[in-house]
C-alpha positions as CSV (number, residue, x, y, z in Angstrom):
1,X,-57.0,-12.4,-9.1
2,X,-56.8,-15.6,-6.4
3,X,-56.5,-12.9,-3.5
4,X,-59.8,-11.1,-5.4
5,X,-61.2,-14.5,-5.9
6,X,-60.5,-15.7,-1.9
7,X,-61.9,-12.7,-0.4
8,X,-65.1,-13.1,-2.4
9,X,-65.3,-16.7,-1.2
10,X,-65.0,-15.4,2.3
11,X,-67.6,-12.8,1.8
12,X,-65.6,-10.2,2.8
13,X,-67.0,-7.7,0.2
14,X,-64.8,-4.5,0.9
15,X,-61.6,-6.8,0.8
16,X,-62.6,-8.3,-2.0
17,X,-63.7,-5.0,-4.0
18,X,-60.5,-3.7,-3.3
19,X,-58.9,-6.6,-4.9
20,X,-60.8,-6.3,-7.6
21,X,-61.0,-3.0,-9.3
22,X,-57.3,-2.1,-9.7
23,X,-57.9,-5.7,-12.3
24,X,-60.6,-3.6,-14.2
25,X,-57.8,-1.9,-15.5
26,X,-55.8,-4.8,-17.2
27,X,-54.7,-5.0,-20.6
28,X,-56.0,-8.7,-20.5
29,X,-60.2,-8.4,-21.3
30,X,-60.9,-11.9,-20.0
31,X,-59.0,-10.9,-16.6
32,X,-60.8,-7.4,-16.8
33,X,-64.3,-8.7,-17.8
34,X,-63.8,-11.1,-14.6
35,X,-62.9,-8.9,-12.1
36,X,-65.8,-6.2,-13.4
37,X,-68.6,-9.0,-13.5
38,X,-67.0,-10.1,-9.6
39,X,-67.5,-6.7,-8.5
40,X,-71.4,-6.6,-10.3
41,X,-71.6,-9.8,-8.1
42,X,-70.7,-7.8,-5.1
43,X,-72.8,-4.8,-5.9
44,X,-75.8,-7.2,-6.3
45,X,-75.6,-8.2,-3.1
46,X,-75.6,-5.5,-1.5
47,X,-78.5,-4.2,-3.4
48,X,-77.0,-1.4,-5.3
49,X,-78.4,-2.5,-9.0
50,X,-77.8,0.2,-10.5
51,X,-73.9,0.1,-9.9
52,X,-74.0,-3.8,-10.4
53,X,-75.6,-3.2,-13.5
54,X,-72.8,-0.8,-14.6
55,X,-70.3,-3.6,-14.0
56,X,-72.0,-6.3,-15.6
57,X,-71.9,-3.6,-18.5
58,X,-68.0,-2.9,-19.0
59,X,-67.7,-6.7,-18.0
60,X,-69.6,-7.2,-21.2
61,X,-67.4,-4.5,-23.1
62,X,-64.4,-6.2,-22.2
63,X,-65.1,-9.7,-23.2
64,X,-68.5,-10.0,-25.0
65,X,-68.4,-13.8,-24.9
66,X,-68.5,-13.7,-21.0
67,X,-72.1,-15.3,-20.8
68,X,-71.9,-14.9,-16.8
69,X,-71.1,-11.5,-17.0
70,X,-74.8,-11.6,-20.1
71,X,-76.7,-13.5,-17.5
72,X,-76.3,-11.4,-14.3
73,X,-76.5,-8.3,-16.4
74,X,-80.0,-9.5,-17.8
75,X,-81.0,-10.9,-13.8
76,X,-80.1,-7.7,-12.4
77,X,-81.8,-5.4,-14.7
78,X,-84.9,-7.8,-14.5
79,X,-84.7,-7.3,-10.8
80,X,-83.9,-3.1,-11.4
81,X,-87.4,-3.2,-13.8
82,X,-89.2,-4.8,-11.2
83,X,-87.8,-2.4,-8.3
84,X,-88.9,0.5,-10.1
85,X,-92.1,-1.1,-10.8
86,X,-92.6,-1.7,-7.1
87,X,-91.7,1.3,-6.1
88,X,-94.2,3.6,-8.7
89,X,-96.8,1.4,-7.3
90,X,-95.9,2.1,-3.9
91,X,-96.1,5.5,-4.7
92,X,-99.2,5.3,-6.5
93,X,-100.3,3.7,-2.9
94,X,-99.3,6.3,-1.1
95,X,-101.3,9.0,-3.6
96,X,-104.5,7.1,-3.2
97,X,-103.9,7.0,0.2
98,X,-103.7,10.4,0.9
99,X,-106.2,11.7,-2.0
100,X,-108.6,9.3,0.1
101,X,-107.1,10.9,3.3
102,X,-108.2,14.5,2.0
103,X,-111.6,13.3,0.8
104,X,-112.2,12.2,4.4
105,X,-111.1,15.1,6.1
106,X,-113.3,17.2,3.2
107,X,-116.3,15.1,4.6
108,X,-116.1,15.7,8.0
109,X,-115.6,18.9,7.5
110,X,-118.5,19.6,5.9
111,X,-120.3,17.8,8.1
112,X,-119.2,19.5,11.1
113,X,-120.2,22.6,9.2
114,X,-123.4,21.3,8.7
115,X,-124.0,20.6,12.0
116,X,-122.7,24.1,13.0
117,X,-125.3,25.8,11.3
118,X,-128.1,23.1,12.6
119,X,-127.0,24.3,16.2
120,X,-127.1,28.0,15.2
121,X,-130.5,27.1,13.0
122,X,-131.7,25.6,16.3
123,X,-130.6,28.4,18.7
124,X,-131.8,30.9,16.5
125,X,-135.3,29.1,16.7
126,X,-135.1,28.8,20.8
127,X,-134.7,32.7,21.3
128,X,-138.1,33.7,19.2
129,X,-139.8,31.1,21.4
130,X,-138.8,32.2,24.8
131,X,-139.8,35.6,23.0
132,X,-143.2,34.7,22.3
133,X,-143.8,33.1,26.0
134,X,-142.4,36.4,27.5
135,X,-144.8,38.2,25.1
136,X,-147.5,35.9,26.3
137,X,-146.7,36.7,29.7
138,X,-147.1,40.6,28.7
139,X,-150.4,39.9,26.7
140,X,-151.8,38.2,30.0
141,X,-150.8,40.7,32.5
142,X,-152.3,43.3,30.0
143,X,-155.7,41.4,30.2
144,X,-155.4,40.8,33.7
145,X,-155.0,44.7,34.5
146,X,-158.2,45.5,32.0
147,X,-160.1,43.2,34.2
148,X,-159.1,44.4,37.0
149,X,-160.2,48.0,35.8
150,X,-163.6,46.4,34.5
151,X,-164.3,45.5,38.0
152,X,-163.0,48.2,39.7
153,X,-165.4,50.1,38.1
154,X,-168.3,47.7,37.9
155,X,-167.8,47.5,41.5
């Protein structure tokens, strides 16, 4: 337990886990609460909750009056809650985000669409109107020839 206890004071966490877990198999549940609430400690830190949690848990089962072991159990799963909190509300970011994304896209879409069939609409117009000025052009050199044929024969 004081080689555990020294390497935790060092902070040198694998050392110190190692010295640890073969006392979470003592026949002594003070010693075995210790060591599992030590090694909740270390999982903490490191961020793995869930496996802290799971410490702080048979730290608990070994020694029920180990108020440590209560407290970090109830800090970490306060900080597990709010993790999983975070992260659903990330996600819900993230959904709104790209439902937003896909609405936009939708828009200009149909906006490019719509201004597809505008040019076609347009073109579609610009043809029969070059039409009509060519027929123009035939309906005057029609009128042009029957004048000519009026005078050639007036004259």
């Amino acid at each position: 337990m004081n080689l555990a206890n020294s390497y935790f004071h060092l902070n040198d966490t694998t050392s110190a886990m190692g010295a640890f877990q073969p006392l979470t198999m003592s026949t002594n549940p003070k010693l075995k609460s210790i060591a599992n609430q030590q090694l909740g400690v270390l999982s903490n830190r490191k961020g793995n909750f869930e496996e802290a949690l799971n410490y702080f848990k048979q730290s608990l089962r070994a020694n029920p009056a180990n108020d440590d072991a209560r407290f970090n159990y109830e800090m970490v799963k306060k900080k597990l809650e709010e993790q999983k909190k975070k992260d659903q509300q990330n996600q819900d970011k993230n959904k709104d985000k790209q439902q937003k994304d896909e609405e936009q896209k939708e828009k200009q879409d149909k906006e490019q669409q719509q201004k597809d069939k505008e040019q076609q609409k347009d073109q579609g117009q610009e043809r029969p109107a070059k039409q009509r000025e060519a027929g123009s052009g035939k309906e005057r050199s029609g009128r042009k020839r029957q004048e000519r044929k009026r005078t050639e024969r007036e004259g």
